[in-house]
N, C-alpha and C positions, 0 to 999 in steps of 0.2 A: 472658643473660650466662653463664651456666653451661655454657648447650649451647657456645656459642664456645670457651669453657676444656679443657672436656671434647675437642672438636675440635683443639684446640692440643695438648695431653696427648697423643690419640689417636696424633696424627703424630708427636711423637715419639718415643716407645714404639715405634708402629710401625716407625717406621725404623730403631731399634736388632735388631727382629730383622729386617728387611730386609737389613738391612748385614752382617750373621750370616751369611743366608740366601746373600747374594751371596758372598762369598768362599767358601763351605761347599762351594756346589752349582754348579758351573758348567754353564751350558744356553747355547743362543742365545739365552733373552731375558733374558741377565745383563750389567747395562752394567759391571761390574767385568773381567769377562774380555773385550770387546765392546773397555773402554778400553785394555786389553795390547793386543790383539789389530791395534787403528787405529794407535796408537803402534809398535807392534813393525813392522807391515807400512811403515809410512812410513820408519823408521829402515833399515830395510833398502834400499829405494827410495835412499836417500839414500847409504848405503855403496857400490851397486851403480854409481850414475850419478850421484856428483853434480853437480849446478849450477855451483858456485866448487870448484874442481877442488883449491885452494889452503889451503881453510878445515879445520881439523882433524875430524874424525870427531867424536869429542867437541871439541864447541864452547865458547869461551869461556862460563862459567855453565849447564851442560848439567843437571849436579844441580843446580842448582838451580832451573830449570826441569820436569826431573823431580819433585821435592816438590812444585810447584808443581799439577802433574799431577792429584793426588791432593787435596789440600788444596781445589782450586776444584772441578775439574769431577766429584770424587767426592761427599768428606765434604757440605763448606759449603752446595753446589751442592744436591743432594740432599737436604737438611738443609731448606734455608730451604723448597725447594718441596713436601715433602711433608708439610712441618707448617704455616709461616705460611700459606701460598699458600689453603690452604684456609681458613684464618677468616680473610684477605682478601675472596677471592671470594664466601665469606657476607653478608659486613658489606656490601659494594659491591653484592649483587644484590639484599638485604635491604631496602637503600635509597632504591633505586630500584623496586619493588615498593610499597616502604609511600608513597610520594609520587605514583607515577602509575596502581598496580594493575598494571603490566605487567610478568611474571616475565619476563626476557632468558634465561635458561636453558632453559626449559620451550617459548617460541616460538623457538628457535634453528632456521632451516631445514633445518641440516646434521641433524640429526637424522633423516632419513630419506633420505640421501642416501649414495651407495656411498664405501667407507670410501677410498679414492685418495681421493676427493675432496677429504671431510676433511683426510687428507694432505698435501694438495694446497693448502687454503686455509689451514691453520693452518700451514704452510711460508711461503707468503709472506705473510701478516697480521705472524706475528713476524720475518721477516727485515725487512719495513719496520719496525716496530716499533723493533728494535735499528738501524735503519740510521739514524734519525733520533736514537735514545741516545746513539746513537757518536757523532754529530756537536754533541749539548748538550755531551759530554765533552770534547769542545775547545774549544767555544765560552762555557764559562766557566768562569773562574782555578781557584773553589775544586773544581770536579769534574777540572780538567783536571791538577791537584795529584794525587790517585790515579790518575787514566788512566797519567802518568809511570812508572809502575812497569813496563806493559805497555809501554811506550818506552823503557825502558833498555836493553833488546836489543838490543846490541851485533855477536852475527854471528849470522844467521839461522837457525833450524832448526824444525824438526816441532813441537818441546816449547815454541817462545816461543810459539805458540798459547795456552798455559797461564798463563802467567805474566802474573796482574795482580791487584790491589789487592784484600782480600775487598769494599770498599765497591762495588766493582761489579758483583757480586753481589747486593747489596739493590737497587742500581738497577736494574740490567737487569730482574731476576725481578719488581720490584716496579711498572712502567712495561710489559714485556711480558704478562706473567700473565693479569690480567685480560680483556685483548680475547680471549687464546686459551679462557681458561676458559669463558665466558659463549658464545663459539662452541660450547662444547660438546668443548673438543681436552682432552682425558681422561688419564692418568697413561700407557696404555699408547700412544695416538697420540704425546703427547709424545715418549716414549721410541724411537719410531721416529723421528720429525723428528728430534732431537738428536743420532741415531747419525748421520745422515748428514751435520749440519752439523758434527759433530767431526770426519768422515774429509774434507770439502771444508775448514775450517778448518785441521787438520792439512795438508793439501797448501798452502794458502795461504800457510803460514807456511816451508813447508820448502826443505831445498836440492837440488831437485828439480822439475824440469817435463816438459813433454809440449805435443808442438799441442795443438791446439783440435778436431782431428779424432780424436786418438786421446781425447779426454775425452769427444766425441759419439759415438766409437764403447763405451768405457763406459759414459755415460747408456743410449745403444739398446740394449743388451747389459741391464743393469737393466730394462728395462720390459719386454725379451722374458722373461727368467728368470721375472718377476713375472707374465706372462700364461701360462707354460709351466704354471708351479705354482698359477695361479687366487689368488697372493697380495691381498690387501687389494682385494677384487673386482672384480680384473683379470682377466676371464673369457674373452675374446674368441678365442681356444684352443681351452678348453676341450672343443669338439665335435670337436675333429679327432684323425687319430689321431700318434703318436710322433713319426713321422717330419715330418709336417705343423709339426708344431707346433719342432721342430728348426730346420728350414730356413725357419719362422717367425722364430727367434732370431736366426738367423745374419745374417737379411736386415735386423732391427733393428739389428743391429750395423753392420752396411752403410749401410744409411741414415743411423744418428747419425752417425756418421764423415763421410760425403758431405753430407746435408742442415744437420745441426747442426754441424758442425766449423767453418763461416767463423765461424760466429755466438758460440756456444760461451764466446770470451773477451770477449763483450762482455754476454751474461747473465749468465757465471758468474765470481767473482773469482779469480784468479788469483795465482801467486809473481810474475809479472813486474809482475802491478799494484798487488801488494797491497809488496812492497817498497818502493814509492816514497812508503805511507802513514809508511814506518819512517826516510823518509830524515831526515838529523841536520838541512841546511840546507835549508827548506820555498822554492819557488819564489815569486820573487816577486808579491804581490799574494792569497798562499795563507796567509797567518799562523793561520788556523785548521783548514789542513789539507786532505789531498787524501786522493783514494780512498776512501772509508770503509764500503763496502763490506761485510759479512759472509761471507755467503756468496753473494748476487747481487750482483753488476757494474750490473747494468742502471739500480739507483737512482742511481750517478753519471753514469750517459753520459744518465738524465731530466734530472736537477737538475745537471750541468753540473760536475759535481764531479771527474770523473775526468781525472788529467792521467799520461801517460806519456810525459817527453820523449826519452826515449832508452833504450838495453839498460841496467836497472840492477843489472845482477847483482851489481856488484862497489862502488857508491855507499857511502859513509859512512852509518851507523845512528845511531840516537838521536836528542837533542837539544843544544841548548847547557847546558851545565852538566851533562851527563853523568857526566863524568869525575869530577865531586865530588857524585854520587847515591851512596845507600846501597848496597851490594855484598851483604849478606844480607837472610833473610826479615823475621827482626825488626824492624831497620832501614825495609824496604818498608812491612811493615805497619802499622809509625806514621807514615810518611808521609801529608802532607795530613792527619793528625789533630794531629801535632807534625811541623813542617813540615822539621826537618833530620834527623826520624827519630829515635833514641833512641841 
């Protein structure tokens, strides 16, 4: 019991000079500047082109989407995972160990397997993970009471990414965590997964799009850069010289765009798909919701969930009883614990 304590203490301690270190010291592997950085680049996106040509720059509730920003996907977010997460993943491997002798950590296969891989499988373990979360959250009353808060978004942009209930926070982390840990997906893999599902969630939510061809010409474009530089031991390059390995990039670029671009918006989720999860009147025979999605498409066009009747660029947001939701944080964040907020 004491080691446990001791492990709880550790992490948080640790993350206070963490947290220090991050705003102090900005690097590339600082998710505090990493967060300006996805946020600032989307918001410009948005100014330059955007979507609903109609909708104000700053959008209805923008601050407070911004707070929002910070509050979840830095402090809370950050918080729960680098202190609880580990005397979870003790007590849960602990367990299972003392009852059948089989450490799940120790025989993890990823363990000697190239770090993409890793990548690779602790990306989509937790995006299924969360895609079945997201779907308990509407599927019943008392979880779908906090979900609300992320539905009150009213006109779309970058930052409603951000905006939802801390209680979803203890779920998700608490419901994803474990299968990534016991994989063996590590503070610093995490940290690469999460970058990229903030900047594909970030797009999801904002007022902003592109085909399907120019997002597979950025996927190809990503895995050439990654094989140019020998990233996360994408090596396949490596022997050739400058130019080779150039006109190597360029032809990934090519390809995702040609190869991946039909496909593109039916793996990956999208503004045009992921708005109709935010629409105010759910289609009928949908009462618990459509598109749910994260950052892959493809587990609704499995499970039959994805429904896109029309362009909804311009479709009404929320819910019913929107209009007499709570309007600030305080408000939100008693919500579902006192149900008309404080």
């Amino acid at each position: 019991m004491s080691e446990i304590w001791t492990t709880f203490i550790n992490g948080f301690g640790g993350y206070g000079s963490y947290l220090w270190h991050e705003i102090t010291n900005p690097s590339w592997h600082n998710y505090f500047y990493w967060l300006l950085l996805v946020s600032a680049f989307f918001f410009g996106l948005e100014i330059i082109k955007p979507w609903r040509k109609n909708q104000p720059i700053l959008r209805k509730d923008f601050w407070l989407d911004f707070f929002y920003m910070f509050f979840n996907f830095f402090l809370f977010s950050l918080i729960i995972y680098n202190a609880a997460s580990d005397v979870v993943v003790h007590l849960f491997n602990d367990g299972i160990k003392s009852i059948s002798g089989f450490d799940l950590q120790k025989s993890n296969p990823l363990n000697n397997m190239p770090i993409w891989s890793v990548f690779l499988v602790g990306f989509i373990v937790r995006d299924f993970v969360q895609w079945w979360t997201h779907r308990l959250l509407h599927r019943f009353e008392w979880l779908w009471q906090f979900h609300k808060v992320h539905h009150s978004v009213e006109e779309m942009g970058f930052a409603a990414h951000l905006r939802y209930h801390w209680m979803e926070t203890i779920v998700y982390r608490t419901i994803e965590y474990i299968p990534l840990a016991l994989l063996g997906i590590g503070l610093y893999d995490f940290f690469i997964i999460h970058i990229f599902t903030l900047a594909v969630g970030h797009y999801n939510h904002s007022n902003f799009h592109v085909s399907g061809r120019v997002t597979g010409m950025i996927l190809g474009g990503l895995i050439g850069i990654a094989a140019y530089f020998g990233i996360a031991d994408i090596n396949f390059l490596e022997a050739y010289s400058i130019q080779v390995k150039v006109l190597a990039v360029l032809g990934l670029i090519v390809a995702g765009g040609f190869i991946l671009g039909p496909i593109m918006k039916v793996i990956f989720n999208s503004p045009e798909m992921h708005i109709w999860h935010h629409v105010y009147e759910l289609p009928e025979n949908r009462r618990y919701g459509i598109n749910f999605g994260i950052t892959l498409a493809i587990w609704d066009y499995i499970f039959r969930t994805a429904v896109i009747p029309k362009d909804g660029r311009d479709i009404k947001l929320g819910f019913p009883g929107v209009e007499d939701f709570p309007k600030d944080f305080i408000g939100q964040s008693f919500y579902g614990i006192k149900k008309d907020g404080i």
